[in-house]
DRENTI-25842 format. One record per residue: residue in one letter; x, y, z of N, C-alpha, C in turn. Coordinates in steps of 0.02 Angstrom, whole numbers, padded with zeros to 5 digits, always signed. Example, Ala and Ser with C-alpha at 12.3 -4.5 7.8 and 13.67 -1.06 7.14 Angstrom:
A+00660-00284+00390+00615-00225+00390+00660-00165+00390 S+00642-00112+00354+00684-00053+00357+00645+00002+00394 
END
This chain:
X+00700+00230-00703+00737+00272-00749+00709+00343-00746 X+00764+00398-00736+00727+00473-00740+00729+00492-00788 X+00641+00517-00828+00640+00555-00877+00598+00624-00831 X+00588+00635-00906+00565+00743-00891+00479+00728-00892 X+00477+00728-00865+00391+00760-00863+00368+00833-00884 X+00359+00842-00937+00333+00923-00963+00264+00910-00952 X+00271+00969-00925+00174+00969-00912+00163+01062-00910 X+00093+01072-00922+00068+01114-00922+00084+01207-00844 X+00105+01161-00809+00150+01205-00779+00205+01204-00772 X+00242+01165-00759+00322+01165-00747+00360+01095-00791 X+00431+01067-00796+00466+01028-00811+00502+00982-00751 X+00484+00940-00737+00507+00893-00701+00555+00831-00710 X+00598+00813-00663+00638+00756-00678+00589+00694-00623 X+00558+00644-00669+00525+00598-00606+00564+00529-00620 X+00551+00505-00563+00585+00417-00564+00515+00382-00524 X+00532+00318-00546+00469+00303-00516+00517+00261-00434 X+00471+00226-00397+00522+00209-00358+00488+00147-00322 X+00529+00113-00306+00617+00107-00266+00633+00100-00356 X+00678+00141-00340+00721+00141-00429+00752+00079-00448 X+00747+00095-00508+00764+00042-00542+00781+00051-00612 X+00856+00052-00633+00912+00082-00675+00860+00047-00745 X+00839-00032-00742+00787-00055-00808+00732-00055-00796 X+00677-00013-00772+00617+00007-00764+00637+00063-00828 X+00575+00029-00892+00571+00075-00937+00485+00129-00928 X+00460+00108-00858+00411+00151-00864+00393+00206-00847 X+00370+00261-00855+00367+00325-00832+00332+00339-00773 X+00354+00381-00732+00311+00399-00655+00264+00442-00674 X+00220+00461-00719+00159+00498-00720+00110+00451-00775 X+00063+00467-00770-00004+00464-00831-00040+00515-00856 X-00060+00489-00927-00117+00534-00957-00167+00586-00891 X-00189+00545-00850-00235+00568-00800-00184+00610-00759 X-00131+00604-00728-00110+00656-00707-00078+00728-00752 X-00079+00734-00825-00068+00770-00871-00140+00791-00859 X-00172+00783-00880-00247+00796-00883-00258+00843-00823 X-00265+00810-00763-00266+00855-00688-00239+00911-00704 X-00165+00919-00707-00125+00963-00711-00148+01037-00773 X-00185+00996-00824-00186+01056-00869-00259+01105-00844 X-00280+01042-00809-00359+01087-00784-00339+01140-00740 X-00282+01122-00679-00258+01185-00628-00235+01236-00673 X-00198+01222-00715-00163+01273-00740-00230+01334-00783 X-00258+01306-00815-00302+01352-00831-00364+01368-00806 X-00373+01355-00737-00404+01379-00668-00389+01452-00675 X-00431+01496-00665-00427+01556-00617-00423+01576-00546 X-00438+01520-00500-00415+01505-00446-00359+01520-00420 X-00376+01558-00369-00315+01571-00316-00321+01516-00234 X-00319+01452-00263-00322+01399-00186-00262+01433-00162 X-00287+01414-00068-00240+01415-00023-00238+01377+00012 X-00284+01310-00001-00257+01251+00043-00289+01187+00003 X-00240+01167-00045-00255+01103-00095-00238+01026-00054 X-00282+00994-00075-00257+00931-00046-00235+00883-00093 X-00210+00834-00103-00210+00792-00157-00185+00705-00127 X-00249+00673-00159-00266+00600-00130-00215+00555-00182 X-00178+00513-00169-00156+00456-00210-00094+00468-00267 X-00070+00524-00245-00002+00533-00313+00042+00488-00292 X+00045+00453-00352+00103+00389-00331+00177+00411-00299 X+00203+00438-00354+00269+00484-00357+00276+00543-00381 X+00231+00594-00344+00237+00649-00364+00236+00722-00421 X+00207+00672-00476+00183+00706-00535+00146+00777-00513 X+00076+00752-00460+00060+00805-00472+00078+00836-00408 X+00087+00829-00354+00107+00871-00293+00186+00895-00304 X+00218+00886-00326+00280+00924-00360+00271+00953-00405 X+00208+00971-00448+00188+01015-00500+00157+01078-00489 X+00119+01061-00407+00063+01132-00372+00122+01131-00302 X+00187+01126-00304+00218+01132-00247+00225+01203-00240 X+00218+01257-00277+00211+01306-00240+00129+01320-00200 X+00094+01284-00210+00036+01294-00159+00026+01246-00109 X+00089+01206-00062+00096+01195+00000+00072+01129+00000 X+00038+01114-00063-00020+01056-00033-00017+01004+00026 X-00049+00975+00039-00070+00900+00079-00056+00868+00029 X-00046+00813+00059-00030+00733+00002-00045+00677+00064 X-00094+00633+00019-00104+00565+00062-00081+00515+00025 X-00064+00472+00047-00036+00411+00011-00043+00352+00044 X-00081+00297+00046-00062+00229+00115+00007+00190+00078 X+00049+00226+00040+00096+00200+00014+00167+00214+00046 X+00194+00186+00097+00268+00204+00103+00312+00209+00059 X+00315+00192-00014+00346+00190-00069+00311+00264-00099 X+00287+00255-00109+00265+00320-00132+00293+00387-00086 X+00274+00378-00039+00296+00429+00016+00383+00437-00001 X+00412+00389-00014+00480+00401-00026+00501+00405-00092 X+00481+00431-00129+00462+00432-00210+00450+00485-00216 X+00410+00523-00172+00387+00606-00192+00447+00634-00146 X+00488+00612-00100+00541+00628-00067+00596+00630-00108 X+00586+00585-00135+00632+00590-00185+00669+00617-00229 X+00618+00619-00278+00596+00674-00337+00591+00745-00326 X+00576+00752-00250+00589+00829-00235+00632+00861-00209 X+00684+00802-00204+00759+00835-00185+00804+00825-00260 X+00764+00799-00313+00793+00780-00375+00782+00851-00396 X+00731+00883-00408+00697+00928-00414+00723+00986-00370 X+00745+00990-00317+00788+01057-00283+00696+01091-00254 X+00652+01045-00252+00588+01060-00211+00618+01035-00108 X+00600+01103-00083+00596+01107-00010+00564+01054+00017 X+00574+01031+00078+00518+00971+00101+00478+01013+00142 X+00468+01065+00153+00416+01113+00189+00357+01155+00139 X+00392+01128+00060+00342+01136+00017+00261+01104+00011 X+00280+01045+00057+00204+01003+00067+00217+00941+00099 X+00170+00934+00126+00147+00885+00184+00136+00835+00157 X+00160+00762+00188+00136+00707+00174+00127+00668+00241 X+00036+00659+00214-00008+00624+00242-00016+00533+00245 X-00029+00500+00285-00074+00451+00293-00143+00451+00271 X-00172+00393+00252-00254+00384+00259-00263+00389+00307 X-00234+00386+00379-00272+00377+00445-00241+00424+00485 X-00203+00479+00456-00186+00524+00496-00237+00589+00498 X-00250+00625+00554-00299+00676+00570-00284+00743+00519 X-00344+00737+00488-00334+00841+00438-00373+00862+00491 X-00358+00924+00464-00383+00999+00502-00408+01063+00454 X-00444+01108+00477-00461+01151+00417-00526+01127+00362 X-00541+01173+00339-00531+01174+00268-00504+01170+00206 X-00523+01112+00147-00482+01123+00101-00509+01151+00044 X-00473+01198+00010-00525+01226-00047-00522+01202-00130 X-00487+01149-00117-00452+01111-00200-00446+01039-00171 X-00477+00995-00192-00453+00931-00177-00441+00902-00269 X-00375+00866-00247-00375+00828-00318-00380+00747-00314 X-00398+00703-00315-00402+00639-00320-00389+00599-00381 X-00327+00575-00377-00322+00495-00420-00338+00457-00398 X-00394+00434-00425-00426+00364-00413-00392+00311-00384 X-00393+00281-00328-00378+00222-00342-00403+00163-00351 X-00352+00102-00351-00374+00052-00388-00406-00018-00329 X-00419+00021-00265-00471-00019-00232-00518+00038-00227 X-00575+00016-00224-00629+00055-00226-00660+00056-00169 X-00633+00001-00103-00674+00005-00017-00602+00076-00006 X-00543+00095+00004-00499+00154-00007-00544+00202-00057 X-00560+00211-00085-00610+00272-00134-00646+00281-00058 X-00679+00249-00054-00733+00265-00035-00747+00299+00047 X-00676+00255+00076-00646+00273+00145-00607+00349+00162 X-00590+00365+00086-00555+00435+00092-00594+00480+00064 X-00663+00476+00061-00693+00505+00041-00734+00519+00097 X-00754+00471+00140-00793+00477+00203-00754+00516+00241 X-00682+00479+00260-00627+00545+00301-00647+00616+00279 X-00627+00638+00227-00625+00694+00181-00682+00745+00212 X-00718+00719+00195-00800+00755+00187-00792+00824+00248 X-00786+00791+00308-00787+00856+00340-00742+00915+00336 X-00692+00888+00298-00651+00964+00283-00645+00981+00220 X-00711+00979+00178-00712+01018+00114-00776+01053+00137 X-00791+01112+00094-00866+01148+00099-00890+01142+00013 X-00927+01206+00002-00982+01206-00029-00932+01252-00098 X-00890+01290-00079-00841+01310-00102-00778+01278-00139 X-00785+01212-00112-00709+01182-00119-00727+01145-00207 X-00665+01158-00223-00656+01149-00306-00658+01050-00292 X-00684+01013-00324-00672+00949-00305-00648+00903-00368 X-00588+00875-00389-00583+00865-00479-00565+00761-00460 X-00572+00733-00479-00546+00666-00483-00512+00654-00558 X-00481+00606-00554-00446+00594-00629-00413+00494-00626 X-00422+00486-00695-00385+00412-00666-00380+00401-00767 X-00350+00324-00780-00346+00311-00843-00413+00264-00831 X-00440+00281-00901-00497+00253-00911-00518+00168-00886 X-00451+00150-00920-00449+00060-00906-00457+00043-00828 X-00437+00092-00780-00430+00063-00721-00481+00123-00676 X-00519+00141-00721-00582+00147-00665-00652+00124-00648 X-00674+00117-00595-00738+00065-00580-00776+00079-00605 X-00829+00031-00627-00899+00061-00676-00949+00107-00605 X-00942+00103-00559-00992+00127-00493-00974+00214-00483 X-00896+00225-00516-00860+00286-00487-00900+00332-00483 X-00935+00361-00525-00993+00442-00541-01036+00426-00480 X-01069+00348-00456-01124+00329-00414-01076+00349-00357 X-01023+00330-00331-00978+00337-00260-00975+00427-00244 X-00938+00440-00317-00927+00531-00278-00998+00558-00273 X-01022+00525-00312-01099+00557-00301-01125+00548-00228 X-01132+00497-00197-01143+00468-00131-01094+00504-00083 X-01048+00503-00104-01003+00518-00029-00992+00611-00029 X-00989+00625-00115-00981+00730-00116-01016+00750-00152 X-01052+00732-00199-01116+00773-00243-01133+00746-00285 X-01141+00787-00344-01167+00785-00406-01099+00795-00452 X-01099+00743-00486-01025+00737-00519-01055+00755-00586 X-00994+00765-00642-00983+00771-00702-00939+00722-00736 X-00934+00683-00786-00870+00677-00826-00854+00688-00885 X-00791+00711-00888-00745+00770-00946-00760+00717-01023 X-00742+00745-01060-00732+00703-01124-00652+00665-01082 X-00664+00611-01137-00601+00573-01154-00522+00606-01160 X-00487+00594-01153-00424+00637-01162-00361+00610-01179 X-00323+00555-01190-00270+00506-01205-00294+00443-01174 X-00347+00430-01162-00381+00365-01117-00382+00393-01037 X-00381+00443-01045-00389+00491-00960-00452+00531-00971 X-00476+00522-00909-00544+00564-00895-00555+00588-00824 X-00575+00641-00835-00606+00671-00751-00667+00693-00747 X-00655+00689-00669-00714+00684-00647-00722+00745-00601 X-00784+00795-00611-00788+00859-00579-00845+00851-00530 X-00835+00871-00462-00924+00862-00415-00927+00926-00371 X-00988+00922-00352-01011+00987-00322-01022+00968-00265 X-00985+01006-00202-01009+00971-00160-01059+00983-00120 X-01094+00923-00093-01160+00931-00042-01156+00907-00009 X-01157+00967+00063-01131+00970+00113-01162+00906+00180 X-01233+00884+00133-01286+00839+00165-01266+00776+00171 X-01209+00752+00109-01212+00688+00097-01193+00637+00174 X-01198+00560+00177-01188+00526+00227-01114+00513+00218 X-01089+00518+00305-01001+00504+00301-01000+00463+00342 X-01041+00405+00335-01038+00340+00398-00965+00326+00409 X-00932+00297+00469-00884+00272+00468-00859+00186+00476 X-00841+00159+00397-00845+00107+00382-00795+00065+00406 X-00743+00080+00416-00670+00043+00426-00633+00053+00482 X-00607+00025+00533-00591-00039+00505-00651-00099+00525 X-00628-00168+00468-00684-00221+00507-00655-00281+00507 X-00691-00312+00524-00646-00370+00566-00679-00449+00560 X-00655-00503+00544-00668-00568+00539-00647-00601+00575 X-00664-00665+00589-00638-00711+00610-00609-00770+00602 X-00563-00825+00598-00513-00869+00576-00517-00932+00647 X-00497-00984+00636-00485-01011+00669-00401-01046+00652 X-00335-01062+00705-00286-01098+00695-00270-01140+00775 X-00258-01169+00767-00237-01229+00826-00274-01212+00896 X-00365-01211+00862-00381-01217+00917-00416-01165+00943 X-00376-01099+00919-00385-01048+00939-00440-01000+00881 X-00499-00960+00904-00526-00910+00856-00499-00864+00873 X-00490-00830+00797-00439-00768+00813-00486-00717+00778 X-00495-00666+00795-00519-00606+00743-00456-00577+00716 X-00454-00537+00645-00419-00516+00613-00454-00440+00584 X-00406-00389+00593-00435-00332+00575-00412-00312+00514 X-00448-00274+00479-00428-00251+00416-00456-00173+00402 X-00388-00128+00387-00438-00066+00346-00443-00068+00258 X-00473-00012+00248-00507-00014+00179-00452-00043+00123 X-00384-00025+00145-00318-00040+00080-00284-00101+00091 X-00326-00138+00125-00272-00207+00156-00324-00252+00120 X-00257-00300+00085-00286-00369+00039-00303-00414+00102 X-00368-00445+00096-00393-00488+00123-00440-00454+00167 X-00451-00399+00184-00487-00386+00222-00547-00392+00236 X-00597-00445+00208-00660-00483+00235-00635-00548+00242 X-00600-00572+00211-00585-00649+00257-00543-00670+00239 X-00522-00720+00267-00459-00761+00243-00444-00776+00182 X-00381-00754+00155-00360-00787+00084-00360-00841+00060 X-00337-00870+00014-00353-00961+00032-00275-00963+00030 X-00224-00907-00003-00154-00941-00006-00132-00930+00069 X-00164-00866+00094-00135-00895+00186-00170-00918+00229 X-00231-00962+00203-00250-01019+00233-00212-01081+00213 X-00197-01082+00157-00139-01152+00149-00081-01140+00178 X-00049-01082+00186+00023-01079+00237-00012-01084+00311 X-00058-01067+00311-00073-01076+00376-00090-01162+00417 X-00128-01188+00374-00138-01272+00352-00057-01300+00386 X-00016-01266+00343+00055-01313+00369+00096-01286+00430 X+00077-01203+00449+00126-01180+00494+00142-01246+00560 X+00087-01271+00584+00128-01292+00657+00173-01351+00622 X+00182-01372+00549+00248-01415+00549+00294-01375+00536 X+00307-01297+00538+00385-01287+00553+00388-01273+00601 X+00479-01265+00623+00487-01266+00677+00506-01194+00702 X+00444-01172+00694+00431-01097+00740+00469-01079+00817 X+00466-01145+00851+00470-01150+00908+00548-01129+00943 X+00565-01119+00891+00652-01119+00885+00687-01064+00889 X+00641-01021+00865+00643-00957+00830+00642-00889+00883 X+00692-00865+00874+00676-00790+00935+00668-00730+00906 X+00662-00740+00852+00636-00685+00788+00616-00699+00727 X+00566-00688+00720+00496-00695+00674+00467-00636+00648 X+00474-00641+00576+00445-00583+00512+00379-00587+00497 X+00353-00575+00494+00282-00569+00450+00284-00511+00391 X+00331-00521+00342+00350-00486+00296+00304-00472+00246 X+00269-00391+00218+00202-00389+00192+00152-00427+00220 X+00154-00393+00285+00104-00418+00332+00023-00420+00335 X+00010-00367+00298-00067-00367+00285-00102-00334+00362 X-00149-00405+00358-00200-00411+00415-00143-00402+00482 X-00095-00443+00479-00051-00485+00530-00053-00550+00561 X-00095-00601+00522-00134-00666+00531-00080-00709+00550 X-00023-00693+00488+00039-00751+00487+00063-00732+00552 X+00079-00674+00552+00136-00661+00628+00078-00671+00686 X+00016-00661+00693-00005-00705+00743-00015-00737+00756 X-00004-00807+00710-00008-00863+00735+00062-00887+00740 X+00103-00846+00726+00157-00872+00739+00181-00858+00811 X+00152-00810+00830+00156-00782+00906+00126-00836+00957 X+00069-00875+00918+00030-00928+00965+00083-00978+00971 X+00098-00996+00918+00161-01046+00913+00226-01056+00956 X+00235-00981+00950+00301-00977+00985+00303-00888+01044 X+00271-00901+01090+00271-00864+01135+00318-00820+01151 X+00370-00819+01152+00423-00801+01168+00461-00762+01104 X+00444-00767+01060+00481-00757+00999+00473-00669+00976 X+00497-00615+00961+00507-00574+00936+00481-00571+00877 X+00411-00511+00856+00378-00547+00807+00370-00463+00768 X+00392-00481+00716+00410-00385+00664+00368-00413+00622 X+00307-00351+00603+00262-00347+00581+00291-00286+00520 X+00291-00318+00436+00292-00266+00406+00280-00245+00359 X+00257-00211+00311+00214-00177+00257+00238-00142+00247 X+00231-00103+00162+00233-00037+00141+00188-00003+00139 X+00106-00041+00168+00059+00016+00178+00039+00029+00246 X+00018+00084+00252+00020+00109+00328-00062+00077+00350 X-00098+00044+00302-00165+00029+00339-00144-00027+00346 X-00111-00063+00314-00089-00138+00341-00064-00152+00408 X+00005-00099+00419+00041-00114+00484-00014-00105+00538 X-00052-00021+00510-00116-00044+00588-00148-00079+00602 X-00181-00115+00542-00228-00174+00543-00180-00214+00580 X-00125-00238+00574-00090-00285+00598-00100-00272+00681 X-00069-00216+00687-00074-00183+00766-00123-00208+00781 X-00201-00183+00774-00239-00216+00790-00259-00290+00798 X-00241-00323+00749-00251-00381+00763-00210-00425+00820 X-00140-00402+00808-00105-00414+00881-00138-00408+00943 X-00156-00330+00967-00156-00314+01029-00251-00347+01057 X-00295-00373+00984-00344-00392+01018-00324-00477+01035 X-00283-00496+01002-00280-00556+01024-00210-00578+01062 X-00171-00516+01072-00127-00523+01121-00108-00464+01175 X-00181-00434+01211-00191-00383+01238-00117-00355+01297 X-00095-00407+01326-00035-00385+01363+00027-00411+01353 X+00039-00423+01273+00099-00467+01250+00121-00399+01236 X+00211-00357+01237+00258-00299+01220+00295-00345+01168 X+00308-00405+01181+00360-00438+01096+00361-00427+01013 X+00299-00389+01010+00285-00388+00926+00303-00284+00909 X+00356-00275+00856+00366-00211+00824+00337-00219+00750 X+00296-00152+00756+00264-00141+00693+00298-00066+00634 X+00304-00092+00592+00374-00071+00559+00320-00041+00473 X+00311+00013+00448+00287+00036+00391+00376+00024+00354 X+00392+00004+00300+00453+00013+00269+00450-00026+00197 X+00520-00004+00163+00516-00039+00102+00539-00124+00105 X+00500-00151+00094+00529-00242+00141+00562-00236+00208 X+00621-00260+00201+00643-00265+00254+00704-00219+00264 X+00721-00148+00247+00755-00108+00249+00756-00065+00322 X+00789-00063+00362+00787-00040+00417+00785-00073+00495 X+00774-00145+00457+00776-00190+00516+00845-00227+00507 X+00869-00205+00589+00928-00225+00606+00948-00290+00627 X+00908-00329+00675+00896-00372+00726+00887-00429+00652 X+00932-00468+00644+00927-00543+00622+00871-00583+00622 X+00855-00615+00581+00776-00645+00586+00793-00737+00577 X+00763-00778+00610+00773-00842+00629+00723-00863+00581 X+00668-00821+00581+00615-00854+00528+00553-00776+00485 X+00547-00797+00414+00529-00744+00391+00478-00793+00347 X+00420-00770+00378+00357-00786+00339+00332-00712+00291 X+00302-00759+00221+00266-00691+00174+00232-00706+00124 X+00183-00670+00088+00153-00685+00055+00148-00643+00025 X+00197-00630-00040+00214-00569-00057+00180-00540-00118 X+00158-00494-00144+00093-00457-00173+00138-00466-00262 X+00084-00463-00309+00122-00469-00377+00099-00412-00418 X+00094-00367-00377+00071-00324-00436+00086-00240-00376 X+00109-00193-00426+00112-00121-00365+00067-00085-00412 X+00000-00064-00382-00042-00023-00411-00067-00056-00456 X-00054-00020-00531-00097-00047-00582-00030-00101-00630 X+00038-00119-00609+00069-00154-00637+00090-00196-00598 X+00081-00245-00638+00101-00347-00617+00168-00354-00633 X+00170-00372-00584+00256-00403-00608+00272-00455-00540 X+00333-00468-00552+00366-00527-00495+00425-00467-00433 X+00427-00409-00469+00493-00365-00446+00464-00354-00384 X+00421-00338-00342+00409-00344-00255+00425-00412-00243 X+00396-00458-00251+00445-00529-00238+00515-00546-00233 X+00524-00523-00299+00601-00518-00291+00651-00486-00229 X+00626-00417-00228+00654-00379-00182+00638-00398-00094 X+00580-00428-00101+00574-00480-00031+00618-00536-00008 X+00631-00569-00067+00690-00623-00048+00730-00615-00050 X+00767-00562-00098+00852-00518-00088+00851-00498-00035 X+00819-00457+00010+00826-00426+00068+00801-00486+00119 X+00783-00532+00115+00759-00578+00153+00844-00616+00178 X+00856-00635+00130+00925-00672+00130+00958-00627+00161 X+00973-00579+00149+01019-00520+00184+00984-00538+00253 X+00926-00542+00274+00933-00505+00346+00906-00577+00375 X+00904-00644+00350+00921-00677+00391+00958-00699+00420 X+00987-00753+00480+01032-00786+00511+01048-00828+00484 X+01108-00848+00481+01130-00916+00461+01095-00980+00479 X+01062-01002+00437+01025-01090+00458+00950-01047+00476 X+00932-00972+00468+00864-00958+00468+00829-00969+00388 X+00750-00974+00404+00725-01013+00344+00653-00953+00318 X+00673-00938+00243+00594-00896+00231+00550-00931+00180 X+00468-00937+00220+00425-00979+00199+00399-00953+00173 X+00387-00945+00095+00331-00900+00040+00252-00935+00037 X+00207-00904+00027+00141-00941-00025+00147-00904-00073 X+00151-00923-00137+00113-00898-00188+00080-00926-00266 X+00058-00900-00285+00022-00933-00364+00084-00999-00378 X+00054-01046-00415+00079-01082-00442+00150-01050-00512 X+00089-01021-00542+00125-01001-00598+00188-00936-00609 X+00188-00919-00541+00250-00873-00525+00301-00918-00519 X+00291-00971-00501+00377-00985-00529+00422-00973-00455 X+00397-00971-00414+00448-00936-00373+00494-00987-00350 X+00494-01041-00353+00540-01083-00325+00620-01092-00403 X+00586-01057-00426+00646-01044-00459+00687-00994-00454 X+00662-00931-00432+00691-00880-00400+00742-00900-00337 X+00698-00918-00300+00723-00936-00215+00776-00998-00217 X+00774-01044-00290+00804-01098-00273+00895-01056-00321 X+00876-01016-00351+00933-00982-00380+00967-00943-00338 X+00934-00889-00291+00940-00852-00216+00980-00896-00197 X+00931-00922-00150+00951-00968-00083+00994-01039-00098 X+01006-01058-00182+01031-01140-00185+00986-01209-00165 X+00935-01174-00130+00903-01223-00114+00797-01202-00099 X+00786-01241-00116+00692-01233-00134+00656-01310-00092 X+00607-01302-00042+00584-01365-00036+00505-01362-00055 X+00472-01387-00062+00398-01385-00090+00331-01412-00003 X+00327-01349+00021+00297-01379+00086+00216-01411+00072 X+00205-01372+00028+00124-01415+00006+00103-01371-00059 X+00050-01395-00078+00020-01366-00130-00058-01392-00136 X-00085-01351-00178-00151-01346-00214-00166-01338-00259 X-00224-01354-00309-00221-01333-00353-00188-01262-00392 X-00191-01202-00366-00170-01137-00364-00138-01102-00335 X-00098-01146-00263-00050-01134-00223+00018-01152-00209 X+00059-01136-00206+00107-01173-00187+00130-01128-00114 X+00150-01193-00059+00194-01162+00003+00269-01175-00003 X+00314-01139-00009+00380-01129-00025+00440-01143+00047 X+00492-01160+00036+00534-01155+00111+00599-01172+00096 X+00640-01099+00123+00714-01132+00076+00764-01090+00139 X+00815-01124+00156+00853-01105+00212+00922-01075+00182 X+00956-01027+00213+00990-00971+00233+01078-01031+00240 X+01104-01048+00194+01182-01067+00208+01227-01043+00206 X+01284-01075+00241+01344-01002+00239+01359-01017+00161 
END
């Protein structure tokens, strides 16, 4: 739903996104109000601001006349501040949007950071970072109180100086550091585990924003437990939908050799992790496309089989609505008589979703805290 964002420099129309006509929640926070009132009563004349983690654009559509950088490992987000800034009659040459793993350049003399809500990502974009701020550069963090780590003051301290934090402010607080230019910028990510499935040890790569990234989950170790009883083998196109690591779609690749295997995420450290994990364990296989997007929006090519393990929460809110929107678009872009296999929590319920969807729900196994899901595609 679009409301106005008044803030301390300008009036904004924000939506949060992928929209949603009964989403009663607002695209900004206390902490990005907060940020915003500190620039504004800056004396500062920055000429090259960066800004880490704006979901949808609160604050990089607020300093859009100072060009900024924007990083996001969020493809939703990325299309959210796209959004909002053509809602807004904001230029798209007003500012750049970045990757976590895409190359800066320069100096920056303003960095703003919203926290986020993994703290191995804090800590990874902080190590990136380091070489293109100086001794000069204004450095501010901000987040809502509830969702920041008790370690945070110890991290910026470690990775950019000597921090400060602000009084309290609507349950928003920031965080101010000085930077020193000495601190260590080891390079931590990506890293990599190992798995075993039919036989085969597989390593699996992970960067700092990808769930699971020290080891196997246990819910896609139980889909994994049952994969060789479906019939993969059948299949000439294969999803690994919210792909993560890319564990599911590579063993589904072991499975079925031949098969066309779309790797895909809305975060951009996932799809590479995936990449990686492909090309070390399938160094001269060309069959697998790796796809950053909102589910499955943009993929044309019909899918025979769509494995997923789909996330319940975006950022700091839980809900079932990414699930949802996985199996609506799932159904759409499968084949007739193609079949999509879920894991998830027991208590999601999802076979009530999928069995309302699809007409039909089968129960492939379970665990105490798992359930494996499988429901086929009829005319």
């Amino acid at each position: 739903m679009m409301k106005t964002f008044s803030n301390a420099i300008t009036d904004l129309k924000l939506t949060r996104y992928p929209i949603n006509t009964k989403d009663t929640l607002q695209a900004w926070d206390a902490a990005d109000e907060y940020l915003i009132e500190f620039i504004a009563k800056s004396t500062n004349n920055w000429q090259q601001p960066i800004i880490l983690n704006d979901q949808w654009g609160a604050l990089s559509l607020a300093l859009h006349p100072t060009h900024p950088t924007i990083i996001s490992d969020s493809f939703l987000s990325h299309q959210g501040i796209i959004h909002n800034a053509q809602t807004n009659y904001i230029a798209s040459d007003d500012f750049s949007l970045l990757t976590p793993l895409s190359a800066l350049s320069g100096k920056y003399d303003l960095v703003i950071l919203k926290v986020p809500k993994n703290n191995a990502l804090l800590i990874e974009q902080l190590i990136r970072l380091h070489p293109y701020i100086s001794s000069n550069t204004t450095f501010v963090a901000g987040g809502m109180i509830k969702h920041l780590p008790p370690t945070l003051i110890q991290t910026l301290e470690r990775y950019i100086g000597p921090t400060q934090a602000s009084l309290a402010q609507k349950k928003a607080r920031l965080f101010h550091s000085t930077i020193n230019t000495n601190v260590a910028t080891e390079k931590s990510f990506p890293i990599s585990y190992t798995f075993n499935f039919l036989n085969h040890t597989l390593t699996a790569y992970g960067h700092a924003n990808v769930f699971a990234r020290q080891k196997l989950d246990i819910g896609t170790r139980l889909l994994l437990q049952n994969l060789s009883s479906l019939p993969l083998e059948k299949a000439q196109h294969i999803v690994d939908l919210g792909c993560g690591n890319g564990a599911l779609g590579v063993c589904a690749g072991i499975m079925n050799p031949e098969a066309q295997i779309t790797f895909t995420d809305e975060s951009f450290m996932a799809v590479n992790s995936a990449k990686l994990t492909w090309q070390h364990t399938f160094p001269n296989r060309q069959n697998a496309q790796f796809i950053v997007n909102d589910c499955l929006q943009g993929i044309t090519q019909e899918a025979d089989e769509i494995l997923c393990n789909p996330p319940f929460h975006q950022q700091h809110a839980v809900g079932d609505q990414i699930a949802r929107r996985m199996f609506k678009q799932a159904k759409q872009k499968l084949a007739l008589g193609g079949a999509l296999t879920v894991i998830g929590n027991r208590h999601l319920n999802y076979h009530v979703i999928l069995k309302r969807l699809f007409g039909n729900c089968t129960l492939i196994a379970s665990d105490r805290k798992f359930v494996v899901l499988r429901t086929i595609k009829s005319p």
